[in-house]
C-alpha positions as CSV (number, residue, x, y, z in Angstrom):
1,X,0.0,0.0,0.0
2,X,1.7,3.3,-0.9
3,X,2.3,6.2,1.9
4,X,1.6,9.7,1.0
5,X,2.9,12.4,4.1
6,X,0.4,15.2,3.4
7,X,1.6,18.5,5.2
8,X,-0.4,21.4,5.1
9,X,-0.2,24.8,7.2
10,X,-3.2,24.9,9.9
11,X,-5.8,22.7,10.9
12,X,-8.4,25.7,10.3
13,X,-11.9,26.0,9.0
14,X,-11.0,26.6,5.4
15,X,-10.3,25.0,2.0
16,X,-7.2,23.7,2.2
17,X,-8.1,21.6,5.3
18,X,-11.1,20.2,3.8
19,X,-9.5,19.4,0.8
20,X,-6.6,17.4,2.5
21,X,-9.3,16.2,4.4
22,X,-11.6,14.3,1.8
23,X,-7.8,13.0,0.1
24,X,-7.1,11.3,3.0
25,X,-10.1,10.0,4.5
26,X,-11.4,9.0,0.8
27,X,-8.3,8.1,-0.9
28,X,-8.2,5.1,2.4
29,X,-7.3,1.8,1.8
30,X,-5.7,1.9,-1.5
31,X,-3.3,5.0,0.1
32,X,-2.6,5.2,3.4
33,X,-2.0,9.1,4.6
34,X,-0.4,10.6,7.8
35,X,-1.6,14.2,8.1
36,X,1.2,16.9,9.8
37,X,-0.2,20.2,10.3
38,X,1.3,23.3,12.3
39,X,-0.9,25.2,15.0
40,X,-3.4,27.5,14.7
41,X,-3.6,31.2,15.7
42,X,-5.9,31.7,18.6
43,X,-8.4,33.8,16.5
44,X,-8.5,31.1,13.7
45,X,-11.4,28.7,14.1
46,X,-10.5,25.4,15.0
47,X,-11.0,22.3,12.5
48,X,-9.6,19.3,14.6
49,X,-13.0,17.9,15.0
50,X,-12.6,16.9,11.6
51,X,-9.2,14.7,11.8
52,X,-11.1,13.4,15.1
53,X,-14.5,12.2,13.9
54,X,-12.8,10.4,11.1
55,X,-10.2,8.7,12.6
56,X,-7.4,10.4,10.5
57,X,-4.0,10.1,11.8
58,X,-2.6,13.6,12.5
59,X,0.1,15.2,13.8
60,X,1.1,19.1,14.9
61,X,4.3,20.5,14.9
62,X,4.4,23.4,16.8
63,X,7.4,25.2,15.3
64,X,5.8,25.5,11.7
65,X,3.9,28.3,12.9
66,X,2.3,31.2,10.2
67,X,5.1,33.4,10.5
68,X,8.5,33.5,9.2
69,X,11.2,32.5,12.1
70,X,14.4,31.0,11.0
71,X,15.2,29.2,14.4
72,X,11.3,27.3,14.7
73,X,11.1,27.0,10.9
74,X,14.8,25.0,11.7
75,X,13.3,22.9,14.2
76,X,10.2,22.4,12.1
77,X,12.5,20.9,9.3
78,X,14.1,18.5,11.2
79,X,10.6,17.0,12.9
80,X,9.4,16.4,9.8
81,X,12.6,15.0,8.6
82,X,12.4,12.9,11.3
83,X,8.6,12.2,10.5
84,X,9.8,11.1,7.1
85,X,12.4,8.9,8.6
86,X,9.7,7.0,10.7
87,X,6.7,6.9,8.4
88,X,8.8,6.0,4.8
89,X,6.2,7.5,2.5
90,X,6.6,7.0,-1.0
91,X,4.9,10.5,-2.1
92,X,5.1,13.4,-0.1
93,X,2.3,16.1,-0.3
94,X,2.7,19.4,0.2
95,X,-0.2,22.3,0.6
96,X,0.1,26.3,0.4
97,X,3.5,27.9,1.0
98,X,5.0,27.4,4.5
99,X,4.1,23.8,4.4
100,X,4.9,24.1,0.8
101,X,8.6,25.2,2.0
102,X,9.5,23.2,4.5
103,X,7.9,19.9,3.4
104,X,9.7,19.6,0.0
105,X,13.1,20.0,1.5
106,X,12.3,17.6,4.0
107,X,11.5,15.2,1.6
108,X,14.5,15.9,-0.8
109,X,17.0,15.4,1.7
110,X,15.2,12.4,2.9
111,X,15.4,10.8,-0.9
112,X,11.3,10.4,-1.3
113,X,10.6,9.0,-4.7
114,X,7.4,11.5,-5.1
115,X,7.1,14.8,-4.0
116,X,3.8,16.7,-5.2
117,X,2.8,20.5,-4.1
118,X,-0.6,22.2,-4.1
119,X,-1.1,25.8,-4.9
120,X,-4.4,26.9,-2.6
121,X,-3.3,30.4,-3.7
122,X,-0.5,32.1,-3.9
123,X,1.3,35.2,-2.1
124,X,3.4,37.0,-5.0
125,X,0.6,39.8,-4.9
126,X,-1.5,41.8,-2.1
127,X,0.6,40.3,0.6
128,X,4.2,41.3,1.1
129,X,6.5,44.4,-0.3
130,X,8.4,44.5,-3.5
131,X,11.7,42.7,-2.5
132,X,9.6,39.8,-0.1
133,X,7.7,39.0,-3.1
134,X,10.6,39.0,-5.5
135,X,12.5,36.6,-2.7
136,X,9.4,34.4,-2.5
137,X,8.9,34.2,-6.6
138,X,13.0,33.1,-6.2
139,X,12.2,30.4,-3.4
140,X,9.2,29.4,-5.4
141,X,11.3,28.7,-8.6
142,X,14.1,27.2,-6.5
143,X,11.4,24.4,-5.0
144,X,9.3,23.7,-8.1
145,X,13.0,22.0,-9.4
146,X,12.4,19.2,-6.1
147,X,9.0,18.8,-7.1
148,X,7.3,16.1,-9.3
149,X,3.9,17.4,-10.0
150,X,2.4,21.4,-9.1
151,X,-1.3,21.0,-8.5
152,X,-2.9,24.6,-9.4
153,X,-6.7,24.9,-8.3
154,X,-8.0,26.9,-11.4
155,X,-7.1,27.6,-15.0
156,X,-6.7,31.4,-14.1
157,X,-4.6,30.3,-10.8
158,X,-2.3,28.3,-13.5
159,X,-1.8,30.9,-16.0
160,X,-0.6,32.9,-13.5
161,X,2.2,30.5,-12.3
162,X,2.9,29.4,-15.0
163,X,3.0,32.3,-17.7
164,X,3.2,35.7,-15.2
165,X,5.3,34.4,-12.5
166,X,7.1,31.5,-14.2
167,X,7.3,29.2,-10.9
168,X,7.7,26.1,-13.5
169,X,7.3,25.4,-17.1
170,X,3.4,23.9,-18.2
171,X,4.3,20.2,-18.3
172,X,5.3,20.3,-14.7
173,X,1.2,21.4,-13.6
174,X,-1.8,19.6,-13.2
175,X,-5.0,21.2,-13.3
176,X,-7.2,19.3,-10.0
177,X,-10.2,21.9,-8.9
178,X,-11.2,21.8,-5.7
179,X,-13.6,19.1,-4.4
180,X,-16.2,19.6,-1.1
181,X,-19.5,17.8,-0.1
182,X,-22.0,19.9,-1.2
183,X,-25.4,17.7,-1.1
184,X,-26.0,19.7,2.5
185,X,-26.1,23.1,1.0
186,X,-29.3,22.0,-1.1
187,X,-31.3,20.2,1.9
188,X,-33.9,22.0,4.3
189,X,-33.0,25.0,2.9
190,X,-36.4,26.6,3.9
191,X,-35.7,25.7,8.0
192,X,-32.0,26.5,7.6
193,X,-33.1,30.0,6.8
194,X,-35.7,30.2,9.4
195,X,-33.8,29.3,11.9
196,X,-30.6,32.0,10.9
197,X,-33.1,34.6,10.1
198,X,-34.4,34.2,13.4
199,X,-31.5,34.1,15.3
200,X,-30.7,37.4,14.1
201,X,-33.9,39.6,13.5
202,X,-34.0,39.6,10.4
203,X,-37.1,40.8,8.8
204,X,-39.2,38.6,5.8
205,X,-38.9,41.9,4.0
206,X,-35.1,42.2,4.5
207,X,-32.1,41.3,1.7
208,X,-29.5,39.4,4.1
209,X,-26.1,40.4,2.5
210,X,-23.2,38.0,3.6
211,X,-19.3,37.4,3.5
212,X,-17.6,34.9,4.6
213,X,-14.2,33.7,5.5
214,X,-10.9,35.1,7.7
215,X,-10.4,38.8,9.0
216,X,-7.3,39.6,7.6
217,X,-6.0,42.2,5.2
218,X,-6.1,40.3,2.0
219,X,-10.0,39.9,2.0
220,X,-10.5,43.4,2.1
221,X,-13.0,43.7,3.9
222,X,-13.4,47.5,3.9
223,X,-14.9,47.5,0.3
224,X,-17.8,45.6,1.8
225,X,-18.4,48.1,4.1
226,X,-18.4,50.8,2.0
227,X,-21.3,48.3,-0.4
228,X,-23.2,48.8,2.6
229,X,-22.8,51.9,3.4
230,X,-24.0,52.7,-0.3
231,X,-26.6,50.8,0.1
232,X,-28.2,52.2,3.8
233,X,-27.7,55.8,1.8
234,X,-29.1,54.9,-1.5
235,X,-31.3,52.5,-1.6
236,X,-34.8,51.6,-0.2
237,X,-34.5,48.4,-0.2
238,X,-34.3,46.9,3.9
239,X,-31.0,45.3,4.3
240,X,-29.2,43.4,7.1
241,X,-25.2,42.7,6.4
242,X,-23.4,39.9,7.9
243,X,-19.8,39.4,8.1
244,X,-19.1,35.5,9.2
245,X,-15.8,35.0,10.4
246,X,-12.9,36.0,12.8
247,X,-9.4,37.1,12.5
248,X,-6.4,39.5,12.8
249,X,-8.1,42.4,11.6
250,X,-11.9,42.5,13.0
251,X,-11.0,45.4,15.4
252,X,-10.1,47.4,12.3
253,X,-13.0,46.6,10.2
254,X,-14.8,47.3,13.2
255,X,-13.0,50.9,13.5
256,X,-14.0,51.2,9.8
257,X,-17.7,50.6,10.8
258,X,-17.8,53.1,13.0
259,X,-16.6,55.5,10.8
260,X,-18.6,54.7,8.2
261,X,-21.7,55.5,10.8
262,X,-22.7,51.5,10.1
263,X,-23.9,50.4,13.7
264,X,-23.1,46.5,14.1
265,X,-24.0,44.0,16.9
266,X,-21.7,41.0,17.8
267,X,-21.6,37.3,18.0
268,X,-22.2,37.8,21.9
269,X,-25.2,40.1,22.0
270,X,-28.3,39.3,23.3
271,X,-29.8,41.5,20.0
272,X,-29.4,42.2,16.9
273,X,-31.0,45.6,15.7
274,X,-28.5,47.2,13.5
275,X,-27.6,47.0,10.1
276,X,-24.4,45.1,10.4
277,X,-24.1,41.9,12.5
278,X,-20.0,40.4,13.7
279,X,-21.3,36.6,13.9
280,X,-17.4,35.6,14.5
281,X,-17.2,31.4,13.2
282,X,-19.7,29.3,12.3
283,X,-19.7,25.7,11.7
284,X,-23.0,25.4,10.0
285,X,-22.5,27.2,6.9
286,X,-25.1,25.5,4.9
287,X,-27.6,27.3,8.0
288,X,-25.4,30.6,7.0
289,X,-26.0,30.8,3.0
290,X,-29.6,29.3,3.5
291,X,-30.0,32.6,5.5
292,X,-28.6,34.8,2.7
293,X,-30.0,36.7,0.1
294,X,-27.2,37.7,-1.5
295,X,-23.5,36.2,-0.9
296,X,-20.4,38.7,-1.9
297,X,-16.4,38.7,-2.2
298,X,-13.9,41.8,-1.7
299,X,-10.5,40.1,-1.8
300,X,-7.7,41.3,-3.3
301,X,-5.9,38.0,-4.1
302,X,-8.0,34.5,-4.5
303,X,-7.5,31.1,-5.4
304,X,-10.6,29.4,-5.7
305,X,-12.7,30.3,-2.2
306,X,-15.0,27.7,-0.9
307,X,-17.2,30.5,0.1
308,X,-18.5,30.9,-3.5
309,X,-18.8,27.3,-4.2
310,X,-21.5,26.8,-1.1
311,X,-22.9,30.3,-2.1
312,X,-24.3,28.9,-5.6
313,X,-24.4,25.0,-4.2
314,X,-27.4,26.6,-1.9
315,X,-28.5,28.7,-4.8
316,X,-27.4,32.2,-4.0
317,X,-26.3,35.2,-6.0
318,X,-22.8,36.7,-6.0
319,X,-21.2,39.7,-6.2
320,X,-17.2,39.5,-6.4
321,X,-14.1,41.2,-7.4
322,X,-12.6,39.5,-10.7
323,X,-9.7,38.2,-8.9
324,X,-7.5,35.0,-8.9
325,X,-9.3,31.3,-9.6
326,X,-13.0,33.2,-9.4
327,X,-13.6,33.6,-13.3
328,X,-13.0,29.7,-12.8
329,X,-15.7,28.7,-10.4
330,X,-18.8,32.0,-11.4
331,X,-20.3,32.3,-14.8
332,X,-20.1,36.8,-15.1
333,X,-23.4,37.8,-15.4
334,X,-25.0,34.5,-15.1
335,X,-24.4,33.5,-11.4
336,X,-22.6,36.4,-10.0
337,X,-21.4,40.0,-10.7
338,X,-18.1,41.0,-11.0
339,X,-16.5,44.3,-10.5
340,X,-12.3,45.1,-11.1
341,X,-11.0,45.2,-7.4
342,X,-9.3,49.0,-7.6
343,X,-13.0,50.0,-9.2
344,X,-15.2,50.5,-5.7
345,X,-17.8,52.0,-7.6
346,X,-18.5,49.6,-9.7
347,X,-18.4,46.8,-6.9
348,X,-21.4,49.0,-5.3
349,X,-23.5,49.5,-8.3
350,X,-23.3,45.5,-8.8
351,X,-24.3,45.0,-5.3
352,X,-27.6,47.6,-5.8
353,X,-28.3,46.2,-9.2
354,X,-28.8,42.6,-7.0
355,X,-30.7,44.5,-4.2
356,X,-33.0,46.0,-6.2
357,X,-33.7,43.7,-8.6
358,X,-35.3,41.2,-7.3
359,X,-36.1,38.6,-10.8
360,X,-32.3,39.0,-11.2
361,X,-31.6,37.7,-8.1
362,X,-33.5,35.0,-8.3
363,X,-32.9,33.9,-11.6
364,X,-29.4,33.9,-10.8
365,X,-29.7,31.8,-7.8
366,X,-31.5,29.1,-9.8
367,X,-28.7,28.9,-12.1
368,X,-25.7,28.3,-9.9
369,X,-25.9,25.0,-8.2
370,X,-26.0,22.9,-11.5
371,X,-23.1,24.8,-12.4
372,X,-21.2,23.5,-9.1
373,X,-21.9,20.4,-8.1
374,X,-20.7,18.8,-11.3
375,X,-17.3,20.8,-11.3
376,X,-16.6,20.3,-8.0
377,X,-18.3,17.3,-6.6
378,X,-15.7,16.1,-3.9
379,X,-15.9,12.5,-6.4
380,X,-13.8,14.1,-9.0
381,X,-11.1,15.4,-6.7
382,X,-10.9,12.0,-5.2
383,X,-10.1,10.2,-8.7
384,X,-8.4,12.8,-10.5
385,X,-5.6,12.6,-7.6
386,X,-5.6,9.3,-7.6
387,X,-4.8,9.0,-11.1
388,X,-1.8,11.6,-10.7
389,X,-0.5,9.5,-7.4
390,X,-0.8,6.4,-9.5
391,X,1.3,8.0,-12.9
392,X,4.2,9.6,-10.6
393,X,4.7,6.4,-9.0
394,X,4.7,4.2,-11.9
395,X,7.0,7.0,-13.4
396,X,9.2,7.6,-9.7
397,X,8.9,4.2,-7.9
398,X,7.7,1.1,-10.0
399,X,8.7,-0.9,-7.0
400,X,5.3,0.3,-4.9
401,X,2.1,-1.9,-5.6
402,X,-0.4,0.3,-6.7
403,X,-3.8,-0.6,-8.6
404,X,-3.9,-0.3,-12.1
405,X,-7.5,0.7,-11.9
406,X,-9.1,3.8,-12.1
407,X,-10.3,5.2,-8.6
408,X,-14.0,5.0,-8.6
409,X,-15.6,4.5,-5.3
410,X,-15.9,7.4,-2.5
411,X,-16.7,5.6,0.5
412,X,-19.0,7.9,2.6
413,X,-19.9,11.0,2.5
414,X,-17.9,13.4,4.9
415,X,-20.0,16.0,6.8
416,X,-19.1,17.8,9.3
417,X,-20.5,18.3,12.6
């Protein structure tokens, strides 16, 4: 039975945990997986319940924290060459950068036949200055030369690597979308809402406006406010806006609330009568987009967010900024809006056009989930990187036993609590 060593960076609510996830819990028996993750932040939400509940073997290593720290990221190297040592894997699996880093030169000093890296997005724009984005281009290059295969989420998120920021040449990607469960998001829809609606106040008559997904300074979270702010000054319409989440930068978005004159109610209150409601993390997020009218996107820099899967999985409109993988995973102007990310104004007329048009937004919602759970049913991740495993190691290590037969059969489905 082969042994893939799947790192990734933070056992978070997110994309990239779900999909390393569904690989390793589906991909069992014919590969057997050890997860290694590094810790979350304290504001993060926690997804260990998931590695828990489905008996997946994982373990943390402290000292491959977030940040950049040569002495921890040191000591992170040698545990997971010393993981690699004890657990022999025959491919090693690498997701987003830190993990990316780290994991790759683990497993070239240790000799693995098979080293594979995923690109959940990337960080050469809207994170760091000039000369730490040139540097982490350079590192980028440096590691694509130890690795076998590059897994890019989206055909945008490809081009990008491959013909803007030349990480590797073409033949060295494979194209392997993202993959969740999303039968939930379609299911008792009508008490799902009822029950969010309620929680918070809001009116029948009300539009529900929702993002979701980390506080941090890539998601940009400001433009959002200021689509809300247009909206209480121009338009008649009732509206209650909902920011789902938690991180690094709520007391500033906060701060940019208040100075926008939007009044906002927390996760904690015992009320919710303004038009802007903090719910911190949720786990039920098929209760949050059965709530929503309307589901939106500010970022600055995307690979393929899971957010605007479940958004048209539960049937909702979406208005975005035209960044990264989303041109991948919205049809413009059939499921969602789009607006450039420097043009605010824009982004706010798309948002009114949805508000106050209310065939639009319902013909839009009806077209979305066909469009999504066909592309990225978690069945097609499953077998597509089965397939890849099964090529490199025929290619890397003919020695392994691995089944010459095509992956077919997802064992269960995988919901979380």
């Amino acid at each position: 039975m082969p042994r893939i060593l799947r790192i990734f960076n933070r056992m978070i609510v997110g994309g990239p945990v779900l999909n390393a996830t569904y690989l390793t819990y589906y991909l069992a028996p014919e590969f057997e997986t050890l997860m290694v993750s590094g810790p979350r932040e304290p504001q993060e939400a926690d997804a260990s319940f998931l590695a828990e509940k489905f008996g997946i073997q994982l373990r943390i290593i402290p000292e491959m924290g977030r940040t950049i720290d040569p002495w921890s990221d040191l000591q992170a190297l040698r545990r997971l060459r010393q993981i690699i040592r004890e657990f022999r894997p025959d491919i090693v699996h690498t997701h987003a950068a830190k993990p990316g880093a780290l994991g790759r030169l683990a497993a070239a000093a240790m000799g693995v036949p098979v080293v594979v890296h995923t690109y959940h997005g990337h960080v050469f724009h809207s994170y760091f200055n000039t000369w730490k984005t040139k540097l982490a281009i350079g590192v980028e290059r440096w590691l694509a030369r130890k690795t076998d295969a590059i897994i890019a989420i989206s055909e945008q998120q490809q081009k990008e690597l491959v013909d803007v920021f030349r990480i590797a040449p073409p033949a060295k990607f494979r194209q392997i979308k993202l993959g969740i469960d999303l039968d939930k998001f379609g299911q008792d829809q009508l008490v799902k809402r009822s029950l969010f609606r309620n929680q918070y106040g809001v009116q029948e008559e009300e539009l529900a406006i929702g993002i979701i997904g980390r506080l941090v300074p890539v998601k940009n979270h400001v433009l959002f406010l200021d689509g809300i702010q247009y909206l209480l000054q121009h338009s008649h319409r009732k509206i209650k806006a909902f920011i789902v989440g938690d991180g690094e930068s709520c007391a500033a978005i906060q701060l940019a609330a208040k100075e926008r004159g939007i009044r906002f109610s927390r996760a904690a209150d015992n009320a919710h009568p303004y038009p802007l409601v903090f719910t911190s993390w949720r786990r039920d997020v098929d209760v949050v987009m059965a709530g929503l009218d309307i589901v939106t996107l500010t970022s600055f820099n995307e690979g393929t967010p899971v957010s605007l899967i479940e958004a048209q999985a539960a049937g909702k409109p979406i208005v975005s900024t035209r960044v990264g993988g989303i041109a991948d995973i919205v049809q413009e102007g059939v499921t969602a809006l789009l607006a450039d990310v420097a043009d605010g104004g824009a982004f706010c007329r798309q948002l009114t056009t949805l508000v106050t048009d209310d065939a639009l937004r319902k013909k839009m919602g009806m077209q979305s989930r066909e469009l999504v759970i066909e592309r990225f049913g978690y069945q097609r991740l499953i077998s597509e990187t089965a397939d890849l495993y099964r090529q490199l190691l025929n290619q890397k290590a003919p020695h392994v036993s691995v089944s010459k037969e095509k992956y077919t059969h997802p064992r269960l489905e995988l919901v979380e609590p």
